[in-house]
C-alpha positions in Angstrom: 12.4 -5.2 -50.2 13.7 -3.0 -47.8 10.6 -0.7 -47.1 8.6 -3.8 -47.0 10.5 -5.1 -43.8 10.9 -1.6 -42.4 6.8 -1.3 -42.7 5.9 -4.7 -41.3 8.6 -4.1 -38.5 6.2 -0.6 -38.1 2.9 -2.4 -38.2 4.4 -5.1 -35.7 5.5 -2.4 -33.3 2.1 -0.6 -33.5 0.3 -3.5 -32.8 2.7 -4.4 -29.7 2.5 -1.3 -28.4 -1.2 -1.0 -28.8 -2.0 -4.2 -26.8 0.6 -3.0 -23.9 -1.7 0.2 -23.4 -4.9 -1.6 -23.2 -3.3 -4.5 -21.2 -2.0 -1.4 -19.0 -5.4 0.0 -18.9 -7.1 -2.7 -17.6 -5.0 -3.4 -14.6 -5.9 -0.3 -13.9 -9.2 -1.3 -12.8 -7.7 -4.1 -10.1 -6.4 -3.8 -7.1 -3.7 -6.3 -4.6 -4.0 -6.2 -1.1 -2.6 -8.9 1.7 -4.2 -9.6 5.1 -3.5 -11.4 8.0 -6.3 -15.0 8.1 -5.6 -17.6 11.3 -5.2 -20.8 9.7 -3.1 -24.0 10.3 -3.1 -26.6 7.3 -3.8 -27.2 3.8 -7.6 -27.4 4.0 -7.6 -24.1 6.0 -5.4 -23.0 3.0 -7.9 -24.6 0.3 -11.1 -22.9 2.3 -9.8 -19.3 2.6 -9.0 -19.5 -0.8 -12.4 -20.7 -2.0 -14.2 -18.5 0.3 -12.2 -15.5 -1.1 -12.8 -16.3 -4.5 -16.5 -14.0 -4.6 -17.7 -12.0 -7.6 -15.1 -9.2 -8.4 -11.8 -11.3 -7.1 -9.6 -12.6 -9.4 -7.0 -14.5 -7.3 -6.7 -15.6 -3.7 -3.6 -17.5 -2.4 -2.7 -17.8 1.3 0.2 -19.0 2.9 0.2 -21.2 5.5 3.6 -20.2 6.9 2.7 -16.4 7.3 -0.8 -16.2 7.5 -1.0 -14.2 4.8 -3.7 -13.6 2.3 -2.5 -12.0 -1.3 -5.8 -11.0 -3.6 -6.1 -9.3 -6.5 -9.8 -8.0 -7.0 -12.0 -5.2 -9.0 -12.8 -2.5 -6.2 -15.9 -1.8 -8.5 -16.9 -4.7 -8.3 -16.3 -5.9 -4.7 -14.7 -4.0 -1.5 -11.6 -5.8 1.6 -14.5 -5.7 3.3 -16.6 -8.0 1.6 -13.8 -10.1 0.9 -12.8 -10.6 4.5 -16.5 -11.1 5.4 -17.0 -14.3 3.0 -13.8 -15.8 5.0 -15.3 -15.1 8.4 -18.4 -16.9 7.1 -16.2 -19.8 6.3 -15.0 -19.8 9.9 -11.8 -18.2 9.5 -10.8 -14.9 11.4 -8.8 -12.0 9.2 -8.0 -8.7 10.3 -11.1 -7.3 9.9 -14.1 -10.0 10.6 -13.8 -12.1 13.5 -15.5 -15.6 12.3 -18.4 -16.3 14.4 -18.1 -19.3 17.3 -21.0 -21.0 15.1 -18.9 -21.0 11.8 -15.9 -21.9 13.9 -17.4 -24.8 15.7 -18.0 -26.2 12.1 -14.4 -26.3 11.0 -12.6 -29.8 11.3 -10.4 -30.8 14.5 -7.2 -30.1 12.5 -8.0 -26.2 11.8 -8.8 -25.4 15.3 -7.0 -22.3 15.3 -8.2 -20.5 18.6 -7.7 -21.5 22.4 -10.7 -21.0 23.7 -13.0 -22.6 21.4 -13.5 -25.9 20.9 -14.0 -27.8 17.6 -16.4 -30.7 17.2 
């Protein structure tokens, strides 16, 4: 009865160990990276987010306190650039991609971010 415990305990760990190199494999293929977005509330927060969220990214959470963008992506499948572009288009500036005045103008009063533009 012995042997029979010692090989299942074998077979489990082989298994385990198995699924920890393939699970270690794939993150492999992913990549983090943080940059700066201007924002000021909740739906700023809820737009970046969505507007990062493009083919190839797997998560996108900013915080409102620090400005801060966290994403984890598939560089294969989509580059910072890209990433920071699709924001910009949403009307938000990041570090890269200033957000056009037009794309701006369209945000609501309560994300007006900048100065010198104003927000209808």
């Amino acid at each position: 009865m012995k042997k029979f415990y010692k090989l299942l305990f074998l077979i489990s760990l082989s298994i385990y160990l198995s699924i920890d190199i393939s699970a270690q494999e794939k993150n492999k293929n992913v990549e983090n990276a943080e940059f700066k977005v201007s924002g000021v509330c909740e739906m700023c927060k809820e737009r970046i987010e969505n507007a990062a969220l493009i083919k190839g990214v797997k998560l996108a959470e900013w915080d409102k306190t620090t400005g801060i963008l966290k994403v984890v992506f598939v560089p294969k499948k989509v580059a910072l650039q890209e990433i920071q572009s699709a924001i910009a288009e949403a009307g938000h500036d990041t570090e890269l991609v200033k957000a056009s005045d037009k794309a701006y103008q369209k945000l609501p009063a309560c994300c007006a971010y900048r100065d010198d533009v104003e927000i209808h």
